[in-house]
N, C-alpha and C positions, 0 to 999 in steps of 0.2 A: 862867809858861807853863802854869800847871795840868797838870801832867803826871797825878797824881792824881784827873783824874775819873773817878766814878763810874756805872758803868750802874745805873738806876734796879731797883731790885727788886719786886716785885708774889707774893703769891701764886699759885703756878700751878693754872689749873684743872685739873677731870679732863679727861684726853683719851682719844679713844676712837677706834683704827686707822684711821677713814675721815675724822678731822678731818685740819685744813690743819696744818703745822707754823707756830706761833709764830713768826711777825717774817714772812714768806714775805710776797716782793712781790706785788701784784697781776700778774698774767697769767703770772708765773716759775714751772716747776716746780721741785717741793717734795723733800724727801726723805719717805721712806714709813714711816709705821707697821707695823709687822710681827712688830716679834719680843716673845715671851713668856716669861715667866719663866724656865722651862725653855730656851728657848733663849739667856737672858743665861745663864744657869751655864753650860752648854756653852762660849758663848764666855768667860770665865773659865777655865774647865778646860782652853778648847785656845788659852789665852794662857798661862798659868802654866804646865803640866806639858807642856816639853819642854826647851830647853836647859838649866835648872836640872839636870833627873833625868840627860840624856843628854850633856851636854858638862861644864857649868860645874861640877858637882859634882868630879870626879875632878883639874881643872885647881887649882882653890881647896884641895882637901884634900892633892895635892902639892908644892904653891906657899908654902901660907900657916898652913892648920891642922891638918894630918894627918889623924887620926881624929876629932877633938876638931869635923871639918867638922859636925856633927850639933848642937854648940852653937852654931856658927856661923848655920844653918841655923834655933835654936828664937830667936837672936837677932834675924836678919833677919824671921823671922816675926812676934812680937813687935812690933818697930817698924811694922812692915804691917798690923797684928790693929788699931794704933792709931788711922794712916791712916786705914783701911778703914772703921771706926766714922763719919771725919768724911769721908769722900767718901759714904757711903750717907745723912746729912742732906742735904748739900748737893743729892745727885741724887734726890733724893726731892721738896723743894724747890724747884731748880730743875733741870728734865727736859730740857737742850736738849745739843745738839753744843757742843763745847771740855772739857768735862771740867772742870780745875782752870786754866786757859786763861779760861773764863765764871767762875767760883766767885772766881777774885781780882778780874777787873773789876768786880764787884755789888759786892764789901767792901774790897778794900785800890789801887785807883784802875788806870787805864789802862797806865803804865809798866810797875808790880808785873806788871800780867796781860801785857801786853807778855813781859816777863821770864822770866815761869812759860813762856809758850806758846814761848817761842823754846826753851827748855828741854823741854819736852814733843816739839820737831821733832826735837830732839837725840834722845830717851829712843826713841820709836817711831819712827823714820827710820833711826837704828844698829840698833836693835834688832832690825829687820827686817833689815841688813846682817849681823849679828851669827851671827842663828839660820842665814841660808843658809850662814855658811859652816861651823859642824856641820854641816848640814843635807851639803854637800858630801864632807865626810869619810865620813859611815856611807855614802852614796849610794856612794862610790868602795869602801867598803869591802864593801858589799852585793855590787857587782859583782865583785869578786875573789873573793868565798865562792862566786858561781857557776861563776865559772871554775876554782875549785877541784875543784865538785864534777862539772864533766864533763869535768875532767882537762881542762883548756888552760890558757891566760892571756887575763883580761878583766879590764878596768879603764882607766880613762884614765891615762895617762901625768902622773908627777908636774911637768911642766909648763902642763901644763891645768885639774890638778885643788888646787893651791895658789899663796896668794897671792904676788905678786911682788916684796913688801916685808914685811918684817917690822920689830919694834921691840924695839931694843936701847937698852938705858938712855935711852930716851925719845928715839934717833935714829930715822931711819926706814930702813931698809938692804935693798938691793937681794937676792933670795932666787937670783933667776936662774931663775924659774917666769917664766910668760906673764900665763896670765889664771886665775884659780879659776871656768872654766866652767859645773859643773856648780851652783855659788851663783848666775850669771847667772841659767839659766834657769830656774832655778824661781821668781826673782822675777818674771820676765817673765811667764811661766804665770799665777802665783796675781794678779797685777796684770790678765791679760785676765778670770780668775773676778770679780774686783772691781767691775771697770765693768761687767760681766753682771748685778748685780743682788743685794741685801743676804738676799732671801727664798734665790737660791742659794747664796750665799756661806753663809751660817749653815747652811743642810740638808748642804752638803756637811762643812763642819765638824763637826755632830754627827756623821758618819759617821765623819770621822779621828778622833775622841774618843773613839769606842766602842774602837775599833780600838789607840791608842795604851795608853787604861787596862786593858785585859786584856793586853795583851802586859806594862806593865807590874805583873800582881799573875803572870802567868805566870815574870818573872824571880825576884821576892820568893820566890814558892812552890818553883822548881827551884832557887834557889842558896844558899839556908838551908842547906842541907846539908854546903856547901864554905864556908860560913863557918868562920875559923881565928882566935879569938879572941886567940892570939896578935899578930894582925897589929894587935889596937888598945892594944897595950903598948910604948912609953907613949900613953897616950891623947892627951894632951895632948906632943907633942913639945917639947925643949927650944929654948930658944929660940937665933935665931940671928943675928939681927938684925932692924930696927924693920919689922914685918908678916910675918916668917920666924919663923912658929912661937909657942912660949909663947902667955900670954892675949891677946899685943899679935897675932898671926898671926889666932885668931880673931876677934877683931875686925876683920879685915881680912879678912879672909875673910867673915863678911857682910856687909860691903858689896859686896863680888864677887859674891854667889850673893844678895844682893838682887835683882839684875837680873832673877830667876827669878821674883820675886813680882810681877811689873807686872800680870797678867792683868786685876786686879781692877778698875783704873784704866783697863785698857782698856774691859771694861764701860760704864763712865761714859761714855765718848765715843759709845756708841750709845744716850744718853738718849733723845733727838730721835728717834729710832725705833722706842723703846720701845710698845706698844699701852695698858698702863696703868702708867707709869713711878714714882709716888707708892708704889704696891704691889710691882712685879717690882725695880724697884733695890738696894733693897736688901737683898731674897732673893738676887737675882744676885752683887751684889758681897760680901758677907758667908757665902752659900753658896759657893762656890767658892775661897773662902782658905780656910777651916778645911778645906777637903775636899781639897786639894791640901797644906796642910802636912803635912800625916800621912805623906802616900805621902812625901813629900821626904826626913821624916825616916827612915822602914822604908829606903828608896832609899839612901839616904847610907851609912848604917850595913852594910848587906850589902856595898854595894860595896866600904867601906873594913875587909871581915871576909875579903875573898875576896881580894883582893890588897892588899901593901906599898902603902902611898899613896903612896910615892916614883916606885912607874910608873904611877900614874895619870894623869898629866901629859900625855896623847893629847887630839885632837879627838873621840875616840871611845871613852870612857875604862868603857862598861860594856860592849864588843862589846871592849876590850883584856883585860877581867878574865875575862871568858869566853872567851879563847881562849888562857888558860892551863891550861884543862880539857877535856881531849878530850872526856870524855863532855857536854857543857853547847853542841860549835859546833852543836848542831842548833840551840837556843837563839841563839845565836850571831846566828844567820840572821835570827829569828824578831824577835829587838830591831832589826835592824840594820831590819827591813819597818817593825815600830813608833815606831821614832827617826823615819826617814822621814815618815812620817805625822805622828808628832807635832809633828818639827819644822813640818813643811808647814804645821798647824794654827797654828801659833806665828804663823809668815810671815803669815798671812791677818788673822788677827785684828788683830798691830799695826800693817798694813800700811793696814785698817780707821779703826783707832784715830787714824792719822797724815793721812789724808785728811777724817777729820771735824773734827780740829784746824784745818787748813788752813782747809776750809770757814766755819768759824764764823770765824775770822780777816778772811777775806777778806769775808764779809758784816757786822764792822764796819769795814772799811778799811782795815786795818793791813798788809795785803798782796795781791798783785793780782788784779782783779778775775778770773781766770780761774780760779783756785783756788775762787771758789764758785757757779761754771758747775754746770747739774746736766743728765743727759743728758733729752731730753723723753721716749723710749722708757724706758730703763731704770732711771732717778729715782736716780742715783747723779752723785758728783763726780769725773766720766767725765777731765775735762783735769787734776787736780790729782794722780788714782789714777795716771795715765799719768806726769804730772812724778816722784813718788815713786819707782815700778818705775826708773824709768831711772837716777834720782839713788843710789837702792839698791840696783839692779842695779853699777853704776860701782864702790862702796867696797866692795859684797862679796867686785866679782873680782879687788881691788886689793889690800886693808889686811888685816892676820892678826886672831884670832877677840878675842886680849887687850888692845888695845889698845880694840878697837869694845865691848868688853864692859863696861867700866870706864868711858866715857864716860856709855853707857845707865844705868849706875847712878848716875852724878852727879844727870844730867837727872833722874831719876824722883827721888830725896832732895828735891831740892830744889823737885819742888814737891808732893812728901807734904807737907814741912813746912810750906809755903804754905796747904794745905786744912784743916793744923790749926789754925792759926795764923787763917785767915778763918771758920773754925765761931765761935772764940771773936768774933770782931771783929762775924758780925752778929748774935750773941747779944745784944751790948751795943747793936748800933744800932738793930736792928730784932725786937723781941722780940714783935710782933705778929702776927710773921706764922706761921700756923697750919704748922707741921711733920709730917707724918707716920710723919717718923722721927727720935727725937734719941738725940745721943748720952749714953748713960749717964754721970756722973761728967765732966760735962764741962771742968768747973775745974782738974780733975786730968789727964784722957786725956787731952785736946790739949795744953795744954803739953809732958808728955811724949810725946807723939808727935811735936813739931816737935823736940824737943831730940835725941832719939835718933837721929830723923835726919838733922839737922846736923850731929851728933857722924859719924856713919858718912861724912854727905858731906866730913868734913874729913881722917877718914882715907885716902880714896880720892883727893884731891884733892891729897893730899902727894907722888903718886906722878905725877899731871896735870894739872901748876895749869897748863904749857902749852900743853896742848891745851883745857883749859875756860877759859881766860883769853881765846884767841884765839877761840872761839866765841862767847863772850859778848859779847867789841867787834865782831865781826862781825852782831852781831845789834842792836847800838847804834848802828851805822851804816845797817841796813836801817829802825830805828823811825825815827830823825831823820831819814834821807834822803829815805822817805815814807811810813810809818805815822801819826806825826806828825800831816804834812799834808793826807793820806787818810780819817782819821776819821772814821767815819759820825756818832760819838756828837758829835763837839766839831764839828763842820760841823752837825751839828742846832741844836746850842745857840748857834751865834754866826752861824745865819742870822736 
């Protein structure tokens, strides 16, 4: 069956913002050159720093690792620093839409990429279900500090504003809520910013960036103060069963607050738009993880100095620490604007990252042609942005924040390990071809970058081999049924 073919690799040339994109049919618009180095960091910065700092942090260090969240956090970074080294080759190399989606099908064959990409729709498709619904928590929580402060009651009704199921020991159980509203519509929003246009989509994001990273060095600087170092005694809590606590919790715990590090990976999916993507790739992907680990870790550590990790356990777990300090709810307020934003940032970028997946997909055949539709006004994947919003609008207002958080962390593991795993693979096939970025120590970084996180995706996986088992056949039934027989690349070859 050849499942295993390969797309043909070439060096890329330079490109330069008013070229056509690579592979682009005759008379079909294209997607557009546009963004700059400074604006891949930004998008980095406003995929990475939000429900890491603002949700997943406080849920992971009550959950899994206590205070000890901060080695959880230099662990999960770590495994990413590794990635991150072999996605900045690859998109240096090869500059197009698919991310680690394109990078398996050049080196480990059709299926393999098949595989990664149905897992990358997992990783940015929750992901984007994931962040709305923090994003709905501080949003409802914002609104009650207003009506706090002009003396009423404002807020939606806890029927509107959380999910209608929740997951208990891996069932899925009815909460007795409606619909988590307020995660609806802000997919719906940022999904109409989408098909508007990547030049807006990006100016608007640098703006929630600016916005999210001062709010957050605004809380680091006012709550050092009510840090109570007792609350990181024992630092490391005892353990109490397998991922509850001890060194076995932090380890489980980053895998959980891996989900935080995706930003970088998103990156890569706007190679294809990149203006000179050989150069700005991998300043982007490489500057915006070291600059986002830092804050993660100062973040972590204040939070878990200000309050017992035991109540950090909220949707909302740095607007809960601070509202155990009267003098700090001005503050209060002030995160609950920046969580917002940040999140929002969050939503845009992988919402970004999941429509450009889609698109490369669809233009080699492996899913339907509508997916890599591009609007002739707006030079965007106008039908495919609209399927996402709606498909992610749907689990946001349905499924609670832990369940959709732990799947997005599988999907992105597995296929960091792929991108390490294919660095090494065209090293050995194709060692001719000129690089402009490689990775240091490569015989060493990539294996352990794929190991590390396979080892993380198997501890996460202990917890939902059922939900990533039934994803997986579900995604093995979409290749054979007709990816398969859709192939642009194996319909080329056996015409």
């Amino acid at each position: 069956m050849n499942l295993f073919i390969k797309k043909p690799v070439s060096a890329a040339p330079h490109v330069d913002a008013g070229e056509p994109v690579e592979g682009s049919l005759h008379g079909e618009t294209t997607l557009k050159r546009v963004l700059t180095a400074r604006q891949l960091i930004l998008l980095g910065v406003g995929a990475v720093i939000g429900a890491g700092i603002f949700v997943l942090t406080g849920q992971a260090a009550a959950v899994h690792a206590g205070p000890a969240i901060t080695i959880s956090f230099i662990l999960a970074g770590v495994a990413c620093a590794l990635a991150g080294l072999c996605y900045a080759e690859f998109a240096a190399l090869l500059p197009v839409s698919g991310s680690a989606y394109s990078y398996s099908y050049a080196t480990l064959g059709e299926f393999i990429a098949w595989f990664i990409g149905w897992n990358l729709v997992l990783e940015y498709l929750f992901a984007v279900s994931t962040v709305a619904v923090g994003w709905s928590g501080y949003f409802n929580s914002l609104l009650h500090s207003i009506g706090e402060v002009a003396g009423g009651s404002l807020g939606l009704p806890e029927a509107f504003a959380s999910a209608p199921f929740s997951v208990i020991d891996g069932q899925l159980i009815a909460t007795g809520a409606i619909i988590n509203l307020p995660a609806v519509i802000i997919i719906l929003g940022i999904c109409a910013l989408c098909v508007r246009g990547m030049s807006q989509s990006a100016f608007v994001n640098g703006i929630i960036v600016t916005i999210k990273v001062t709010v957050i060095l605004l809380f680091v600087a006012f709550s050092l103060q009510y840090v109570d170092t007792s609350n990181w005694v024992p630092y490391i809590p005892a353990a109490e069963g397998p991922g509850r606590f001890g060194w076995d919790g932090i380890v489980r715990g980053a895998s959980v607050v891996f989900f935080a590090y995706i930003g970088f990976d998103a990156v890569s999916t706007a190679a294809q738009e990149a203006k000179n993507p050989q150069r700005d790739m991998p300043i982007g992907i490489l500057g915006s993880l070291v600059a986002c680990t830092v804050l993660y870790i100062v973040v972590a550590a204040v939070l878990t100095g200000m309050l017992p990790y035991e109540l950090l356990g909220t949707a909302k777990p740095v607007s809960t620490a601070l509202e155990a300090y009267p003098n700090l709810l001005w503050l209060k307020t002030v995160v609950e604007i920046g969580a917002i934003a940040g999140l929002s940032s969050v939503i845009l970028v992988m919402m970004i990252g999941q429509t450009r997946i889609f698109y490369t997909m669809s233009r080699d055949g492996l899913i339907g042609r509508m997916f890599g539709q591009v609007h002739p006004r707006y030079q965007t994947p106008h039908k495919g942005t609209i399927f996402v919003g709606l498909v992610a609008g749907t689990l946001a207002g349905l499924l609670p924040i832990g369940v959709l958080g732990d799947l997005v962390s599988m999907g992105t593991l597995l296929a960091f390990a792929t991108v390490c795993i294919g660095v090494l693979v065209l090293r050995k096939t194709r060692p001719d071809l000129p690089r402009a970025f490689r990775v240091p120590f490569a015989g060493i970084i990539c294996p352990l970058g794929a190991i590390i996180c396979l080892w993380l995706f198997s501890r996460a996986f202990k917890d939902n081999w059922h939900w990533m088992t039934t994803w997986i056949l579900v995604g093995f039934v979409i290749y054979f049924g007709y990816g398969y027989r859709h192939s642009a690349l194996r319909n080329k070859i056996s015409a």
